[in-house]
N, C-alpha and C positions, 0 to 999 in steps of 0.2 A: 504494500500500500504506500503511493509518495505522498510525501506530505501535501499536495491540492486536495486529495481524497478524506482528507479529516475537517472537521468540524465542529464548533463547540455549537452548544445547544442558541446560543442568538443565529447564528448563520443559518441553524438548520430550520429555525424558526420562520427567517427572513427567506430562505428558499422555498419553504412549503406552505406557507401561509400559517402553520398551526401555532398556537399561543405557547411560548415555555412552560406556562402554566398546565396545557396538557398534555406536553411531551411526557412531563413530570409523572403526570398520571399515567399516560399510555406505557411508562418504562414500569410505573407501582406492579401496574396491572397484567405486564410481560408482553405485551402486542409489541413492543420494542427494546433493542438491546443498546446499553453504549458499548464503544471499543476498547474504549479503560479510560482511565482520569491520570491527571498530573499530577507527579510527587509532591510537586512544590505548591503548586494552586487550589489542587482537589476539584480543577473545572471537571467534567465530562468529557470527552471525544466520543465523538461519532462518525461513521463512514459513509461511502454514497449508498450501501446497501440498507443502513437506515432512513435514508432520502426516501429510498425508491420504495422502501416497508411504508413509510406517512405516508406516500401518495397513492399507494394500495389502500393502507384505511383511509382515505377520503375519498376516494372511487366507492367503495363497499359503504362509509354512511352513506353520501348521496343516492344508492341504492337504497336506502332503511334498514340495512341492516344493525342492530344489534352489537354491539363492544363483544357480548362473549360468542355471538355468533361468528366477527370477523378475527376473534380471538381463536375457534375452533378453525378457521377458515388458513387460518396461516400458521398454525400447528402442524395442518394436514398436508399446507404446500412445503414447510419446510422436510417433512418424513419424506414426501415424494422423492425429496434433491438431492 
């Protein structure tokens, strides 16, 4: 991964539209992972694979689906991979 590929949570925020407020949640609640956090800062990092996980759950609410439905939803595609 080079370093363009990481992300603290404002970036990923300011790239996907969603609030840090529910990154926050969506990582409580496992529909998202960070990469690891800084020794020295204790920020977050994040990848573009978590980019591209938020704009999957935004696809699937604008659908109606469900948190633990889109949460079964990407459980099942990560077993597939």
């Amino acid at each position: 991964m080079g370093y363009k590929d990481i992300y603290l949570i404002k970036d990923l925020s300011r790239m996907t539209g969603v609030s840090i407020y529910t990154i926050k949640y969506y990582l409580k609640m496992g529909l998202i992972r960070e990469s690891g956090r800084s020794m020295e800062t204790n920020f977050r990092y994040f990848d573009s694979q978590t980019a591209n996980d938020l704009k999957k759950i935004i696809a699937y609410k604008r659908e109606g689906l469900s948190l633990a439905r889109i949460l079964e939803l990407m459980k099942e595609e990560k077993k597939a991979i």
